[in-house]
N, C-alpha and C positions, 0 to 999 in steps of 0.2 A: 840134650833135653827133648831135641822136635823126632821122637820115635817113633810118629805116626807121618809117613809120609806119603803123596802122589807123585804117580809117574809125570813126569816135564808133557805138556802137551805138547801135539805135533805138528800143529801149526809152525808159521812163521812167529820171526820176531815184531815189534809196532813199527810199521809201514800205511804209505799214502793206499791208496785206492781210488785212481782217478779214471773213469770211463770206462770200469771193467777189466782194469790192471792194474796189480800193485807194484809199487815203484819206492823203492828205498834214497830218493835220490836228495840231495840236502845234507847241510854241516848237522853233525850228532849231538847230541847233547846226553847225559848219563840219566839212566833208569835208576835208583836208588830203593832197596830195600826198607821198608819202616822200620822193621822189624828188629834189624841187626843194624847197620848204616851202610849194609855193603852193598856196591855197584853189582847188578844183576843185569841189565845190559843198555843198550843205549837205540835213544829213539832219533829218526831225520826230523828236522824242522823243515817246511813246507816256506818257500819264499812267494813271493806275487805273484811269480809266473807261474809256480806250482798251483797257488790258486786260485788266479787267472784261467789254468787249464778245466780243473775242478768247476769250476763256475759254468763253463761253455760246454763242457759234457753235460751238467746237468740242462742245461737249456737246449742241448738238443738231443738229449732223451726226451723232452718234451714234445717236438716235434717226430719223433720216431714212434717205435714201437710201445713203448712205456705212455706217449701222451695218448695213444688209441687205446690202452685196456679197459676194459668196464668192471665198473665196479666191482663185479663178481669175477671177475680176473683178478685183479688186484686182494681180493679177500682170498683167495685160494693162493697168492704167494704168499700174503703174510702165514699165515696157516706153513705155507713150508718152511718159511723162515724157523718159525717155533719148536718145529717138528726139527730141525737141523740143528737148533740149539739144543733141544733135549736129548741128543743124539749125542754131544759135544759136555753137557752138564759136567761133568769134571773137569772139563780143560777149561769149560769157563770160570769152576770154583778157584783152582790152581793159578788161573789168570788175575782174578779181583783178588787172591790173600794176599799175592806178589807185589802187586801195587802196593795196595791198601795198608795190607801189616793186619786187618782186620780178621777176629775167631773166623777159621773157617767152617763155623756151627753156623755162622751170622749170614755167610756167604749162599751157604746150603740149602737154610730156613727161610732167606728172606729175598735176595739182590737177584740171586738168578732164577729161584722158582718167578718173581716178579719180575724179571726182564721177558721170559717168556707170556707170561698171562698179559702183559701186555698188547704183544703181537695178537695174541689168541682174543682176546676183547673186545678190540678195534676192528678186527675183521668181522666178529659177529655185529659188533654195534653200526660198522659200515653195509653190511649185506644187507640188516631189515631196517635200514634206517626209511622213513617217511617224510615226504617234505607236502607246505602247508597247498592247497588252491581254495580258491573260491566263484562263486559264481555272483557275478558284477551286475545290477539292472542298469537299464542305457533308457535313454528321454523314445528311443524307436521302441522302448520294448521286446527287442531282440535279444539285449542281454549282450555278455563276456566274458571271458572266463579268465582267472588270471590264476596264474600257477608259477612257481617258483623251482628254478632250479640249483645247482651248485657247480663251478670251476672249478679245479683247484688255484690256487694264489701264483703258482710259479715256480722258481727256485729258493726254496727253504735254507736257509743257516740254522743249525743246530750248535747251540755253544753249550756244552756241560760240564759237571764240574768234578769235583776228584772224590768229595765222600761216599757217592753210592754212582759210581761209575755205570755201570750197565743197564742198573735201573731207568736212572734218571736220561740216561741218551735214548732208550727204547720207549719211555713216555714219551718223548716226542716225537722218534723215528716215526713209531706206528702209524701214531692218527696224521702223520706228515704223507705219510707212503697212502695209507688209507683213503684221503682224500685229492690222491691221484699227484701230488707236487714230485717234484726232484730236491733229490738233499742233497748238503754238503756238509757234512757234522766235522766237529771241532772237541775233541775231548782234553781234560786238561789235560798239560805236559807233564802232569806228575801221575795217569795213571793212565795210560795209552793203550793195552795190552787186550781189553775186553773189547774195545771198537773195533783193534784191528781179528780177533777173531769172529766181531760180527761181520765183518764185511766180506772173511770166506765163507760165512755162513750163508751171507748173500747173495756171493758168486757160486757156491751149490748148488743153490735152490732157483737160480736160474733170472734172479731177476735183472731187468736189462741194463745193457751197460750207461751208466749213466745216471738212472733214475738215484742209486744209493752212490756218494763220495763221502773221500775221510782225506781228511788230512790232519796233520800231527803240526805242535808245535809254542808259540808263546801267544802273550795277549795285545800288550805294547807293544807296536813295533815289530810284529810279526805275527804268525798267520790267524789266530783270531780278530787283529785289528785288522790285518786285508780283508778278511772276509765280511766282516759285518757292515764295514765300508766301498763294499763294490758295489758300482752303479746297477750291474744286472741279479743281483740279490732283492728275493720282492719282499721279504719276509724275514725276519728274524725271531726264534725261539731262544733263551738265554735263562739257564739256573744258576745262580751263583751270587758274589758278592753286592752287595747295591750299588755302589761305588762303580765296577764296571757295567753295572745296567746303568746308570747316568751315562759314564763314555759310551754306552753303544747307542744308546738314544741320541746324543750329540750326534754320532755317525750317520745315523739312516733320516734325521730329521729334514735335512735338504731333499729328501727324495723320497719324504711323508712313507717309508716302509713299513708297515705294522708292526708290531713288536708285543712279546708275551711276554712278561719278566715273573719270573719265581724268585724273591731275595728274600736280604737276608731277615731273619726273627729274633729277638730278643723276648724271647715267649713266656706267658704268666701261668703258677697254676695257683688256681684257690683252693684251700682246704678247708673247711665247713668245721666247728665240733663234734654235727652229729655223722660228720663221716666214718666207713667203714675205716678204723686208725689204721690196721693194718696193710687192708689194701692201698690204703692211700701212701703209705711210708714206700711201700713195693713199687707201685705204679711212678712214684718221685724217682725214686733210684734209677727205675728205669728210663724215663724220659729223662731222668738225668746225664746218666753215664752211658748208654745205648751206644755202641760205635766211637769211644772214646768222647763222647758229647759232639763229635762231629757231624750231627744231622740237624737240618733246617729248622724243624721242628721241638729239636731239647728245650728241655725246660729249664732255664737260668735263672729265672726270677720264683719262689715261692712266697704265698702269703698266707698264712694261717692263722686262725681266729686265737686269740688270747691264753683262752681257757685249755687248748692243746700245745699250744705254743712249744714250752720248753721240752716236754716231752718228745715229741715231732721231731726237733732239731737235736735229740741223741738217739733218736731212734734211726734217723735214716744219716746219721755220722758213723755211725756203729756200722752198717749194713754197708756204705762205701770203703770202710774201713778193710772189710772182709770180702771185697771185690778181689778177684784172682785176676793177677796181671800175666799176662804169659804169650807166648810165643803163638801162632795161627792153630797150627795143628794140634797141640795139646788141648787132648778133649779134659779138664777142668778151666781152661781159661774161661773168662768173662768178658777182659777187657783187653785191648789191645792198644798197639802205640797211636803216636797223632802221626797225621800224612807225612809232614818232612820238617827236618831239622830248623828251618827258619818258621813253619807252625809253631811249632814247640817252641821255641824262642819268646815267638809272639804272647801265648797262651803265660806263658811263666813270666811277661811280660805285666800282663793283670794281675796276676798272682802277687807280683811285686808291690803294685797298685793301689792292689786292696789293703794291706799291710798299712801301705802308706795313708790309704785313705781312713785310718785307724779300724780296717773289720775285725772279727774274730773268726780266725781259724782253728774250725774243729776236727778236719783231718786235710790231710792230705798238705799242699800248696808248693811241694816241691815237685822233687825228681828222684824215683825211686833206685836204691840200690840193688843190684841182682847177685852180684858176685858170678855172670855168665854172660854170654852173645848177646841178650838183651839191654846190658849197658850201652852197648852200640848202637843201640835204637830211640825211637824217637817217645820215651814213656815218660808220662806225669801223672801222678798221682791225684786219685778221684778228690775232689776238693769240696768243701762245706762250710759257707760264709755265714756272718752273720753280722747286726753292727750296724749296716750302712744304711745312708738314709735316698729317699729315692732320687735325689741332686747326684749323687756321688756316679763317674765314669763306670764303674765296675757294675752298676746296676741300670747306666742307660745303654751301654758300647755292645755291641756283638759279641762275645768270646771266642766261641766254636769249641770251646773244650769240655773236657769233666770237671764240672762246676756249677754250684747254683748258690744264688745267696734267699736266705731264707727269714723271713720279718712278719710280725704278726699284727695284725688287723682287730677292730675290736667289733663293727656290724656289716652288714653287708654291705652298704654303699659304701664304706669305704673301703672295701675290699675290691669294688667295681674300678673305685679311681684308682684307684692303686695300679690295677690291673691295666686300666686303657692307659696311663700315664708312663708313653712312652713313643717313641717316633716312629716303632716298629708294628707292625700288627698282623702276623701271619698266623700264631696257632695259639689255643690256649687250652686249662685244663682245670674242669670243675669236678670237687667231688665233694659229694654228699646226699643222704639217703632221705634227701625231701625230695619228693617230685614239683614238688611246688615250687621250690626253692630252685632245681633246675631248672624249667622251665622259662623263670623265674630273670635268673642271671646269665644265664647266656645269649640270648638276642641282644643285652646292653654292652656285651663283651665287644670291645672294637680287634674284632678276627676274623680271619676268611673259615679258620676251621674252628670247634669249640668240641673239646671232648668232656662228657660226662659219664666220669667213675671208670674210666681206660685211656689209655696214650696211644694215638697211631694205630688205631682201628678203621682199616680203608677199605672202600669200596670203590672200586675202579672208575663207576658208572656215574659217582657226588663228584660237585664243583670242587675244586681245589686251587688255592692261593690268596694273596695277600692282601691288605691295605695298606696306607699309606706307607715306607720306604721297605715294605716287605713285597710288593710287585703290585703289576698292572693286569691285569686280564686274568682269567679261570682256565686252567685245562681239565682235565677228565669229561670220558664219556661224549655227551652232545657238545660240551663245552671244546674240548677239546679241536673236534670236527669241525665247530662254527669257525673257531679260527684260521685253521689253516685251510679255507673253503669260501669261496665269495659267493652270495644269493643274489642271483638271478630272475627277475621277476619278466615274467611271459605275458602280454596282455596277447589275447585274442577276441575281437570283433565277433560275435555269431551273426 
């Protein structure tokens, strides 16, 4: 069936990168295809000492040649970075479908044109960045001037996670690199393979030994718990479940390390009567099923006004229904498997849930037959709830899969409670063709992001993240920068 195929890139397989050398060394653990269930190859796990070593490269790149670059050094390596990925752009697509299992249209269109614009971003927004002074009067009438400047923090931990692999480690690499720190990134154990071709991307393009580390491995009990628990770690960046942002907060709390958490969403969208129906029904499917609903941001909860109600909930049944499941390369796929055999468990876990929690299922809730390679894989079919009430697990828990449940509202505010009535609050999504009405309801939305009439329409340059158990702190653009960057304030006497 996969007739459309890429040449094996020529890199290496997933290896540490410590100090400017990669090193395979560590008990293995198996690479796992999504796609099929077949072993594709095996990554080292990283022990204390491995990084323990990681750790003291990066701090003394700091001291070296990486801690003296000026800023406009540093913006002219990101910049080669970029230029070495786009160089590499198939080996990095071949890289993320191999993990992932993800279309590789998905990989093409979105993960790695975005891993690079990244780099490309951060260098522009670190070259002309501007910082504040002021001029101070004194009781002499001399006056003072006070002006502010910026450090970097130190040595960074990068913890990311396994749905948008490249993406997500190069949001934070960048503006980590950008404002002069040393990294030590940590990508999941389940999709290792696009870190370890950033990191020859890194040693290409020249940058010092040291400043960039990787190491490979688990979370408990291994090398993400070493690292976001070492004493000479100043900083920690972390996307993923909220559950390990709580453990890593535990970790760095004794030695007050700052922390940026991106978790997890259980995200709302509202849909209006006098919404555009169709675009709205599209725009569902999509924040629904995107990446097999394996992104931060899908949309698992819907609420739609009465008078659209039944309608709405066959219309975008229908549309998942007609989601094409298939293999990476197959240019009609849409949808692809979940990461790994214990996701998929979990996800079909809810599914169970829901059932029991009496919902109604309008498509999907299983596990798709193929009659091919893809039984081997990790696939569940797009799912479409309905039924529950807002008490019910299925409509307050995380899922991360293809699924949303879908319940109707009868005026606005209560589409607002609806909406904030929940413990999560990272993205939501409004649509309908009043302006007023936009305007309207989204500042009351308890979200970091609020899209109205589109899904995951980003500007690199907007704040991005969470409230309460959806994360701590903004990155993007200035946001990003402030974090991994301490302000320094200059008083001068005249």
């Amino acid at each position: 069936m996969n007739d459309v195929q890429l040449a094996p890139r020529q890199g290496r397989g997933p290896a540490h990168y410590v100090g400017g050398r990669f090193d395979d060394s560590g008990a293995r653990f198996p690479l796992v295809s999504p796609a099929d269930g077949t072993v594709i190859g095996s990554v080292p796990e990283a022990d204390s000492l491995t990084v323990d070593r990681a750790v003291r490269a990066a701090r003394l790149a700091l001291t070296g040649p990486w801690g003296d670059t000026t800023a406009e050094e540093r913006c002219a390596v990101l910049r080669r970075i970029a230029d070495g990925m786009q160089a590499r752009f198939e080996e990095f697509v071949a890289a993320e479908v191999a993990d992932t299992g993800k279309p590789a249209a998905l990989a093409r269109g979105v993960d790695i044109p975005r891993g690079i614009a990244n780099f490309r971003t951060y260098a522009d927004l670190a070259w002309g960045r501007a910082e504040q002074s002021f001029a101070t009067p004194t009781p002499d009438g001399a006056g003072a001037l006070n002006y502010t400047v910026r450090r970097p923090l130190g040595v960074v931990a990068v913890v990311s996670p396994w749905n948008l692999p490249l993406l997500l480690l190069t949001w934070k690499v960048a503006p980590a690199l950008a404002a002069g720190n040393a990294v030590v990134a940590k990508p999941s154990e389940l999709t290792p393979s696009t870190a370890t071709l950033l990191a020859e991307v890194m040693d290409e393009a020249g940058v010092p030994a040291g400043a960039f580390n990787l190491v490979h491995g688990f979370g408990e009990n291994s090398a993400g718990a070493f690292l976001t628990a070492h004493s000479d770690v100043d900083a920690v960046a972390f996307t993923g479940e909220s559950a390990t942002g709580t453990a890593i907060m535990r970790a760095t709390a004794e030695r007050l390390a700052p922390v940026s958490f991106e978790l997890g969403g259980k995200n709302p969208g509202i849909v209006f009567a006098d919404a555009d129906f169709e675009a709205a029904v599209e725009g569902t499917v999509r924040s629904s099923f995107t990446n097999a609903g394996q992104v931060c941001l899908c949309t698992e909860r819907v609420y739609v006004e009465r008078g659209i109600y039944d309608d709405f909930v066959q219309a975008v049944a229908e549309r998942a229904r007609e989601l094409r499941l298939g293999l990476p390369y197959e240019g009609d796929t849409q949808m692809g498997p979940l990461v790994s055999a214990l996701h998929r468990d979990k996800v079909l876990g809810y599914f169970r849930l829901a059932k029991e929690e009496g919902a109604k299922i309008h498509t999907g809730g299983g596990v798709p037959a193929f009659g091919d390679e893809r039984d081997g894989g990790f696939f569940v079919e797009p799912t479409v709830l309905t039924g529950l009430g807002q008490d019910a697990r299925v409509v307050r828990e995380e899922i991360f899969g293809p699924v949303c449940h879908i319940a109707p509202f009868d005026d606005e505010a209560e589409a607002v409670r609806l909406a904030n009535d929940s413990p999560y609050g990272l993205a939501a999504t409004v649509w309908t063709t009043s302006l007023s009405r936009a305007h309207r309801v989204a500042p009351r939305l308890h979200s970091g992001v609020v899209w109205v009439n589109c899904w995951n329409l980003r500007d690199l340059r907007t704040p991005f993240g969470g409230v309460k158990a959806s994360g701590i702190g903004r990155e993007g653009g200035e946001h990003s920068l402030d974090f991994f960057s301490e302000p320094v304030n200059v008083c001068v006497k005249l």
